[in-house]
C-alpha positions as CSV (number, residue, x, y, z in Angstrom):
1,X,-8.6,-37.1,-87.6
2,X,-10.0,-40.1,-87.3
3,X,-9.1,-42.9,-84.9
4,X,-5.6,-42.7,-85.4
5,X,-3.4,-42.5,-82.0
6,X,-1.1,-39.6,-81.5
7,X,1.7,-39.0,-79.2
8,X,0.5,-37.4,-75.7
9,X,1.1,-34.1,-74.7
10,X,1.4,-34.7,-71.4
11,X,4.4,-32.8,-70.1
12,X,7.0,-34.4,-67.9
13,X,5.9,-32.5,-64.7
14,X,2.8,-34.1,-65.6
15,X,4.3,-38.0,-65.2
16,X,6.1,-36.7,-62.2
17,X,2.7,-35.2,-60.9
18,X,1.3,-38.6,-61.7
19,X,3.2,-40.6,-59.9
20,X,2.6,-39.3,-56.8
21,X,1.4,-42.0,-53.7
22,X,-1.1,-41.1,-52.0
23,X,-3.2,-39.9,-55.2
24,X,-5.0,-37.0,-54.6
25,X,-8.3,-36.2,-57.3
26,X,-10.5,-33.1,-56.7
27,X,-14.1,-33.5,-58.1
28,X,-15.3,-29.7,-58.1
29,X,-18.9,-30.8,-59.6
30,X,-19.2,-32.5,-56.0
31,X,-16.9,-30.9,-53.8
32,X,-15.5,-34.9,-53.5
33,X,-11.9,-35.3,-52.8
34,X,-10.8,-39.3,-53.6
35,X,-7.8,-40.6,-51.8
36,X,-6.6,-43.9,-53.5
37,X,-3.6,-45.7,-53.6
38,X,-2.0,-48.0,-55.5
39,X,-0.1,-47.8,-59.3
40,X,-0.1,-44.0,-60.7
41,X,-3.0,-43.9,-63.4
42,X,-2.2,-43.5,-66.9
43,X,-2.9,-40.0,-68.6
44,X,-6.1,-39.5,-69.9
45,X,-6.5,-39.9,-73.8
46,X,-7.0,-37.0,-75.5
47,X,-10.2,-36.1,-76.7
48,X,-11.7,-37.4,-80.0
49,X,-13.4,-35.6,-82.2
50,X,-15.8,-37.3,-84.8
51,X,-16.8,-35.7,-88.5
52,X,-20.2,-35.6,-87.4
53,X,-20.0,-33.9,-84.0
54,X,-21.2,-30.3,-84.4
55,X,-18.6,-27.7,-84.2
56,X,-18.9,-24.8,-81.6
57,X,-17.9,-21.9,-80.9
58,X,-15.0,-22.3,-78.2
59,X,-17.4,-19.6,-75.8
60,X,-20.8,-21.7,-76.6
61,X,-19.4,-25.3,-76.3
62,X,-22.3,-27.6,-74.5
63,X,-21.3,-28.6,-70.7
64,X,-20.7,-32.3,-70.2
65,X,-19.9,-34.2,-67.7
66,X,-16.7,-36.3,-67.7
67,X,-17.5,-40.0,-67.6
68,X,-16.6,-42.4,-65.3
69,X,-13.5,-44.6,-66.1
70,X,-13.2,-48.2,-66.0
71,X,-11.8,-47.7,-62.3
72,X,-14.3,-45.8,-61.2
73,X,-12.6,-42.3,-61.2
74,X,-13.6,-39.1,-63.3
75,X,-10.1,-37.9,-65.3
76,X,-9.8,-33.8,-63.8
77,X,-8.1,-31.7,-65.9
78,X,-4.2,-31.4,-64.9
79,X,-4.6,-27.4,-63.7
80,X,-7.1,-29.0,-61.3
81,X,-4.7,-30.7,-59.1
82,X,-1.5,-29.5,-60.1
83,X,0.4,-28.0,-57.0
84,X,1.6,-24.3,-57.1
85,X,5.3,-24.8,-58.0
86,X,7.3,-21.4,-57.7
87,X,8.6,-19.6,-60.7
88,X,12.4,-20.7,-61.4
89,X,14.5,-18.3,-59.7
90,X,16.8,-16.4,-62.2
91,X,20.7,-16.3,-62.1
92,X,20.2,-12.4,-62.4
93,X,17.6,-12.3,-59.3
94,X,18.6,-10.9,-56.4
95,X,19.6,-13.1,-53.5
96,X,20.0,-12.0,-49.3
97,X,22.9,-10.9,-48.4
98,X,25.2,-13.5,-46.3
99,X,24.9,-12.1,-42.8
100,X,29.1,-12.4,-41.4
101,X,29.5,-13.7,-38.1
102,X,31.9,-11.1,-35.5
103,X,35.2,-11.7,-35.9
104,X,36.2,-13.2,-32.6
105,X,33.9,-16.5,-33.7
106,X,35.8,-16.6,-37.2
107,X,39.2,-16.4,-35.3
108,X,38.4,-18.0,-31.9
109,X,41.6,-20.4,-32.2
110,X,43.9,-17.7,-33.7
111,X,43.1,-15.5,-30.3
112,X,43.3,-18.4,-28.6
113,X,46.8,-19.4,-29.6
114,X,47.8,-15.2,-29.8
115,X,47.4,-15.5,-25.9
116,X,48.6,-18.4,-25.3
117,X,52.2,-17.1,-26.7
118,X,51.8,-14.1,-24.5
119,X,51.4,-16.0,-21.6
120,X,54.3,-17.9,-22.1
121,X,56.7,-15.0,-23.1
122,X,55.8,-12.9,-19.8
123,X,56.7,-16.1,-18.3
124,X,59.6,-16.1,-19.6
125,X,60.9,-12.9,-19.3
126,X,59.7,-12.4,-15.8
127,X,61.8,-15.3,-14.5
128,X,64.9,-13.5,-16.3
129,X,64.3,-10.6,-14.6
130,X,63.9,-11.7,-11.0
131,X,67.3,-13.8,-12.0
132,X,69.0,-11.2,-13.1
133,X,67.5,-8.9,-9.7
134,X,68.7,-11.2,-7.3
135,X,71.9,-12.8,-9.1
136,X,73.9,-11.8,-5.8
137,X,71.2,-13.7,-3.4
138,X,69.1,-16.5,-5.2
139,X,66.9,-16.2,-1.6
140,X,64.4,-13.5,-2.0
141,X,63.6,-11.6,1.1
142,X,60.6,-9.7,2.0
143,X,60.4,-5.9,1.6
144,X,60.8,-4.0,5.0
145,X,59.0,-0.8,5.7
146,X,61.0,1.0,8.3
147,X,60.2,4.2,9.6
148,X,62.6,7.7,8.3
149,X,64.2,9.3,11.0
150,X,65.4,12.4,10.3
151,X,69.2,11.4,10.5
152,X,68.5,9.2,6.9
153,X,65.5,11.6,5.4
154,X,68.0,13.4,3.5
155,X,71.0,11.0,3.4
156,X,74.2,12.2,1.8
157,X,77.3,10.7,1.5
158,X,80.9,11.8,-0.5
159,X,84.0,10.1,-1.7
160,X,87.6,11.9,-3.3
161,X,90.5,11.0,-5.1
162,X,93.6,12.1,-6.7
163,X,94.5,10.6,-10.2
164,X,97.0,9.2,-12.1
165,X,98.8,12.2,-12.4
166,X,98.9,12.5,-8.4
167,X,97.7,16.4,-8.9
168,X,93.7,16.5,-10.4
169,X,91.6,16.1,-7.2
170,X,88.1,14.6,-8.0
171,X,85.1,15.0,-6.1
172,X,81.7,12.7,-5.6
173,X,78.7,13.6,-3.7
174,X,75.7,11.6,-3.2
175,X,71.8,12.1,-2.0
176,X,68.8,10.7,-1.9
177,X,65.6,12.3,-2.4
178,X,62.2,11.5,-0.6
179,X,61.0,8.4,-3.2
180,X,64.4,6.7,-3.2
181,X,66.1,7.6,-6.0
182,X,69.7,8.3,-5.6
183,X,71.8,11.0,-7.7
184,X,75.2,12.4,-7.8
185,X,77.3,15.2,-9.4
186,X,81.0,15.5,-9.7
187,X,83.9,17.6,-9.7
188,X,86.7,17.8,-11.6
189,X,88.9,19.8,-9.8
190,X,87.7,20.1,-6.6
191,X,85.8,23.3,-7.3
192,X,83.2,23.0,-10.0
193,X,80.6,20.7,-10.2
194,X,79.0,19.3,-13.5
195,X,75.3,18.3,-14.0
196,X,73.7,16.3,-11.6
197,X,72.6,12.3,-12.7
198,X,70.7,9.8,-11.1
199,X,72.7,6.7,-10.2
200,X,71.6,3.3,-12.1
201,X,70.7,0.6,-9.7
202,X,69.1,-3.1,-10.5
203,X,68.5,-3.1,-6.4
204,X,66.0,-0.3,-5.5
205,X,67.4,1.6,-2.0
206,X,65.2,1.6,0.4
207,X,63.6,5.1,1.3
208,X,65.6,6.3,4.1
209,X,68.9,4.3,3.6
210,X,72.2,5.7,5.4
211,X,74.6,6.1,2.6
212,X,78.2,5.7,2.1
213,X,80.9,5.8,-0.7
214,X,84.4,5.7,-1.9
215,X,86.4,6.1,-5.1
216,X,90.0,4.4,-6.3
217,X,92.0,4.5,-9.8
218,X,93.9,1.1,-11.3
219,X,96.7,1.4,-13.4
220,X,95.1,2.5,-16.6
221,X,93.6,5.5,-14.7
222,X,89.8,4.5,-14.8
223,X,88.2,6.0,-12.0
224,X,85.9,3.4,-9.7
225,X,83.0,4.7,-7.8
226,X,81.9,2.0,-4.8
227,X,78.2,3.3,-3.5
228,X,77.0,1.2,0.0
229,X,73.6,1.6,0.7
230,X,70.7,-0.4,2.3
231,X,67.8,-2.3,0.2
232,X,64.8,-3.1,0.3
233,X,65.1,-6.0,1.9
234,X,67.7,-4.2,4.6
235,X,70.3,-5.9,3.2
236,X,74.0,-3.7,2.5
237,X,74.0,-3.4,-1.3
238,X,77.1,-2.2,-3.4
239,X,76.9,0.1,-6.6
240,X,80.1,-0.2,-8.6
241,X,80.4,2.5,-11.4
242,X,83.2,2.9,-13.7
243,X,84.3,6.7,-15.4
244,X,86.9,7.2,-17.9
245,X,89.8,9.7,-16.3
246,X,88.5,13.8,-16.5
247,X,84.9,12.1,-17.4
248,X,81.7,13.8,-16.6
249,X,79.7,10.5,-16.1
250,X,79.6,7.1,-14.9
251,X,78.2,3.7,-16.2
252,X,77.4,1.2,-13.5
253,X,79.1,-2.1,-13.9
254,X,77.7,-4.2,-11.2
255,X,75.1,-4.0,-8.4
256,X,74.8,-6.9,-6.1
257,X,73.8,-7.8,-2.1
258,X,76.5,-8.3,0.6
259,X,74.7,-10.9,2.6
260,X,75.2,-10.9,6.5
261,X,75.2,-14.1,9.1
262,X,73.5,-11.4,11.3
263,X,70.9,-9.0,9.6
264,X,71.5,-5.4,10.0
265,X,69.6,-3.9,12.3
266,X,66.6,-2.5,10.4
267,X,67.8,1.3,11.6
268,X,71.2,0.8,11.5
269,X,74.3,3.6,10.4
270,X,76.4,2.9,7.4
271,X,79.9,3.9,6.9
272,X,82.9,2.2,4.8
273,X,86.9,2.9,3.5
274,X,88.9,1.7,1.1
275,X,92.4,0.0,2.5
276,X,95.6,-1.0,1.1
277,X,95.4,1.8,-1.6
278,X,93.5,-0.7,-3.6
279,X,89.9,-2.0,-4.4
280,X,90.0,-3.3,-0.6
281,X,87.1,-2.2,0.9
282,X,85.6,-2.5,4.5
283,X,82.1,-1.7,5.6
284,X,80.5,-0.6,8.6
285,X,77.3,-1.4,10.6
286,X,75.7,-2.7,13.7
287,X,73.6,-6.3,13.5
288,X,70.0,-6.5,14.6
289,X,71.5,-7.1,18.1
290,X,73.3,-3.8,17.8
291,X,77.0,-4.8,17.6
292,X,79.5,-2.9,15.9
293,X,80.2,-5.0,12.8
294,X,82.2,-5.1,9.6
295,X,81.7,-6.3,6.1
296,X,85.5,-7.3,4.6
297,X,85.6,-7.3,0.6
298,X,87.8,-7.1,-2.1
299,X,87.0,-7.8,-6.3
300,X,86.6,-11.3,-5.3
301,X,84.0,-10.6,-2.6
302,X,82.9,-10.3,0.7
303,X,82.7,-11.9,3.7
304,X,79.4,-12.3,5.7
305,X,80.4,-9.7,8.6
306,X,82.2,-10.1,12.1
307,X,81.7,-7.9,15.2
308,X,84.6,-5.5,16.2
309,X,83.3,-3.6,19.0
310,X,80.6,-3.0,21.4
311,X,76.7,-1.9,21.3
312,X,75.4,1.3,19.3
313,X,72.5,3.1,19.9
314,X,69.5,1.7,17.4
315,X,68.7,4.9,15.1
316,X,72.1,6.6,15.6
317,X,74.5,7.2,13.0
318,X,78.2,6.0,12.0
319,X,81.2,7.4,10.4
320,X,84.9,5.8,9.5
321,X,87.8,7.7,8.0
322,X,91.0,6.1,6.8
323,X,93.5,8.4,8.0
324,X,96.3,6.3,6.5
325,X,95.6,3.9,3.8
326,X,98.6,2.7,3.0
327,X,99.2,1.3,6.6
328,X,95.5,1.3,7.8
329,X,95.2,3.3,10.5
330,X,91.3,3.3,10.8
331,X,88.8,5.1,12.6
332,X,85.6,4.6,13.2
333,X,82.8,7.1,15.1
334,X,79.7,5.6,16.8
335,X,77.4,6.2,19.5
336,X,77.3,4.2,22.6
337,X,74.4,2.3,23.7
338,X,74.3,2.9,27.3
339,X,75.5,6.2,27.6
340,X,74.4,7.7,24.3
341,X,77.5,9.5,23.5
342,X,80.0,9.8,20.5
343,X,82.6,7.2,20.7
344,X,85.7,5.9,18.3
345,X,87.3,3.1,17.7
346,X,90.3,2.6,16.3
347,X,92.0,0.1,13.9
348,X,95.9,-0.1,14.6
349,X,96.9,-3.6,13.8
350,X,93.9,-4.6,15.8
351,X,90.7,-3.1,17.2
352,X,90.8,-1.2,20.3
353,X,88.2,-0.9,22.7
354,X,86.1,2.5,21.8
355,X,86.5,5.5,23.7
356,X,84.5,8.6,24.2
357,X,85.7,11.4,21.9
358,X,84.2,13.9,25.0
359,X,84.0,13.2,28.5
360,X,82.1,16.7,28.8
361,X,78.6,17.5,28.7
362,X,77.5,19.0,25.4
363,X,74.4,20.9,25.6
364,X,74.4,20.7,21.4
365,X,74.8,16.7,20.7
366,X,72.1,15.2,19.5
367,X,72.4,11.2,20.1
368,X,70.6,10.7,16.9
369,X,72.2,12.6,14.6
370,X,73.7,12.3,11.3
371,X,77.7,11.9,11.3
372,X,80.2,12.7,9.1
373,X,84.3,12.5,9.1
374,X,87.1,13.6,7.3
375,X,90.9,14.2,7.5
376,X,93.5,16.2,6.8
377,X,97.0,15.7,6.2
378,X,98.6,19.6,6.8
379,X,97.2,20.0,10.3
380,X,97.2,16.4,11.0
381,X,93.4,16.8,11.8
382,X,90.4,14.3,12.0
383,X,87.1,16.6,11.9
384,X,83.9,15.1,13.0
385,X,80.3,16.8,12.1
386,X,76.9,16.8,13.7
387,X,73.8,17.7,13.4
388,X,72.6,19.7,17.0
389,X,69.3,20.1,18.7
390,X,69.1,23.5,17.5
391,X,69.5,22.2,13.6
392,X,72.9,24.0,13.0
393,X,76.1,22.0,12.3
394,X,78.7,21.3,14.9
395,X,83.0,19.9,14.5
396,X,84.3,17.8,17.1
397,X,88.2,18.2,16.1
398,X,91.5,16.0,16.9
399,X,95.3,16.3,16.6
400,X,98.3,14.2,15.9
401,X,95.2,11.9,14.3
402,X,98.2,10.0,12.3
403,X,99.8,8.8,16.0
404,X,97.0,6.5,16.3
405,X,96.2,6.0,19.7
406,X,97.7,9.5,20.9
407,X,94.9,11.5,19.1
408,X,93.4,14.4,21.5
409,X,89.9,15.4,20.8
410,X,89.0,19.3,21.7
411,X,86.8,19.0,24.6
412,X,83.5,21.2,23.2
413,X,82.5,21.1,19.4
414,X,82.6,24.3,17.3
415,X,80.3,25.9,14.9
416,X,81.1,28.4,12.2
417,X,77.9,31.3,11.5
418,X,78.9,30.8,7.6
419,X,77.5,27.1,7.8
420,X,74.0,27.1,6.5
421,X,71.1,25.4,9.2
422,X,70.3,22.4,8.6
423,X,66.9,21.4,7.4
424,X,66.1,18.9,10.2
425,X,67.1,18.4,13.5
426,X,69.3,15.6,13.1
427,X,70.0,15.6,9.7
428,X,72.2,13.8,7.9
429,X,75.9,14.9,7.2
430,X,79.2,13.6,5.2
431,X,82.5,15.1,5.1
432,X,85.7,14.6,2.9
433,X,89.4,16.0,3.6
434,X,92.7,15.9,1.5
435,X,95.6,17.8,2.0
436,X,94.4,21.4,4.1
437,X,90.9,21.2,2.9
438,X,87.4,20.0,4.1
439,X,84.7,19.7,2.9
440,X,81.1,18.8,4.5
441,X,77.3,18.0,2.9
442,X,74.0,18.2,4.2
443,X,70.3,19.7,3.1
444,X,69.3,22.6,4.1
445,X,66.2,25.0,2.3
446,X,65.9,21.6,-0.2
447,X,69.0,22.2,-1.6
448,X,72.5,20.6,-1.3
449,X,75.0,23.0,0.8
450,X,78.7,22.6,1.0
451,X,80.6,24.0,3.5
452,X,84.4,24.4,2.2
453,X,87.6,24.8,4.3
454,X,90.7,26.0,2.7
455,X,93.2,25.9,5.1
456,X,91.8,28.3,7.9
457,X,89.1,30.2,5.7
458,X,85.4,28.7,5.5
459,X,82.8,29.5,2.6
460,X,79.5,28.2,1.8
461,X,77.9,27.5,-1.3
462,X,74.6,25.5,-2.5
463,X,75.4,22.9,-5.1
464,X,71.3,22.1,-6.0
């Protein structure tokens, strides 16, 4: 052994342990702990062991005490002091599972920028729409609410034609039902009637709105079908539909608002012809002041109305039937302010001044009725239809209606007991004639019901 030095065992933790500031040494003989400071102290030297020291037993080997060192301090064994360091943690040791964070947090932008996009395409394609809604009047107007009166709860209207061939008689007949929605069926021949289908409009109808129509042919033989009704806004409004000759349905081609100087009258009538034999059209209505007015248009457009004639009662109905439409001999059925009657008016060149069709007393008229007005050619007849007081449907009737001014109006109306009762009081009513026939709408039991005159014969039938 002897006093040779040999390399010391002191691990590296140890010189890590050693260097330590402050120095902490535990003295367990004298429950002393010494705080110094200053360099780390060198590692004790290991013990020497001399020839002549007895050897022990490693159980029985005396107790001494350390000595002091040169600075004062008592060297304590390593384990003394040593601080608890953890076992190494092993790759193959379990670790805690990552907790994730919801998803919204990890894709916060993502939905931010998702919504944005939505946002901006609703925009988008809500401005298109209310473009493309109000193409025909860049001013939106505010919805009016009017009340129905029974003349416009069921409103009807018909239009006719002959085609190309100058033979095939076609038929059109409109309603409306109580939420607005407006549907049609036609006829082929004048007899039968296909399915019925709702009309497709960009302008909602009003609920209540007086309805018109009429139908022409160009050179090609396509049929157009011209629908007038009142909007939302109270505004006239014109459907135009197109059908292929002997077609069963219609595609609309245009829907737009004929704008008026003076508003319509928020319960006005509504009534219209085609002139000239061509896409000429006149419509008719009285202004929120209740003058008799007319809308002029052809493909190019309308005007924005004029007043022909004199006051109409507000709530009552109007009719107009070309009687000749190649020279315009135009007739139109109102009823007068001041004495509530039925009056026409006539179109000759120029307006005349509107006359009473009755100068009796009718114990049947009802001032507030629907009106509808047809001729024919045979008899040289205009027929006018009512709805009385006691619900059943009443024909005012005039000859020599192709003299113009010379026509003579029976003096009492007529009813036939084949006509069905109508469903109101005052219901609404539309009529179409062409060569010795008639034929007249209205609701009655919630159904559609024509009454048909062939020559002198009337039937009845339920088209709904």
């Amino acid at each position: 052994m002897g006093n040779e030095k040999r390399a010391s065992p002191v691990s590296r933790a140890d010189s890590e342990i050693y260097s330590l500031k402050p120095i902490q040494q535990y003295y367990p003989d004298d429950k002393i702990v010494l705080v110094t400071y200053g360099p780390p102290l060198p590692p004790p030297p290991p013990p020497q062991m001399s020839e002549k020291s007895p050897s022990y037993p490693e159980s029985e080997q005396p107790q001494k005490k350390p000595s002091i060192s040169a600075q004062g301090m008592i060297p304590v064994p390593l384990e003394e002091f040593r601080p608890a360091v953890p076992a190494p943690v092993s790759s193959e040791a379990h670790l805690p599972q990552r907790q994730s964070r919801p998803f919204w947090k990890r894709h916060v932008f993502m939905i931010i920028a998702v919504l944005l996009l939505v946002i901006i395409v609703t925009g988008v394609l809500a401005g298109v729409l209310t473009t493309r809604n109000f193409n025909s009047n860049p001013k939106q107007e505010a919805i009016i609410t009017v009340a129905v009166s029974n003349n416009s709860m069921s409103s009807v209207a018909s239009s006719g034609l002959f085609l190309k061939d100058g033979t095939t008689w076609n038929m059109q007949t409109y309603w409306q039902n109580s939420y607005g929605t407006i549907s049609y069926r036609m006829s082929l021949d004048g007899v039968t009637y296909k399915e019925a289908q709702n009309v497709t409009l960009r302008i909602p109808p009003r609920v209540g709105s007086p309805l018109t129509a009429n139908a022409v042919t160009d050179s090609t033989g396509v049929v157009y079908l011209r629908l007038f009704y009142m909007s939302t806004t109270n505004s006239a409004t014109m459907c135009v539909m197109a059908c292929a000759a002997f077609a069963t349905s219609c595609s609309t081609i245009s829907n737009n608002l004929l704008p008026t100087t003076v508003p319509p009258s928020n319960f006005t009538g509504l009534s219209g012809v085609t002139v000239n034999e061509a896409q000429d059209w006149r419509v008719y209505y009285y202004d929120m002041n209740g003058f008799l007015s007319q809308l002029q248009g052809n493909a190019s457009g309308f005007n924005k109305g004029e007043i022909i004639g004199g006051t109409c009662l507000n709530g009552s109905s109007i009719a107009a039937i070309n009687v000749n439409e190649t020279t315009n001999n135009i007739v139109v059925f109102y009823v007068d302010n001041q004495s509530g009657d039925l009056y026409s008016q006539q179109f000759v060149g120029h307006w005349t001044f509107g006359m009473p069709v009755s100068k009796e007393v009718t114990a049947s008229w009802n001032p507030t009725s629907g009106l509808g007005a047809a001729y024919r050619e045979t008899p040289d007849q205009l027929h006018v239809y009512y709805t009385g007081l006691d619900s059943r449907v009443y024909e005012f009737i005039g000859s020599n209606a192709s003299l113009e001014t010379n026509t003579s109006w029976a003096a009492q109306p007529q009813t036939q007991k084949t006509w069905a009762t109508a469903e109101l009081v005052g219901s609404d009513i539309t009529a179409i004639g062409w060569d010795d026939q008639v034929r007249f709408y209205q609701k009655a039991k919630g159904r559609i019901a024509e009454g048909a005159l062939q020559n002198t014969t009337w039937t009845q039938k339920f088209l709904t």
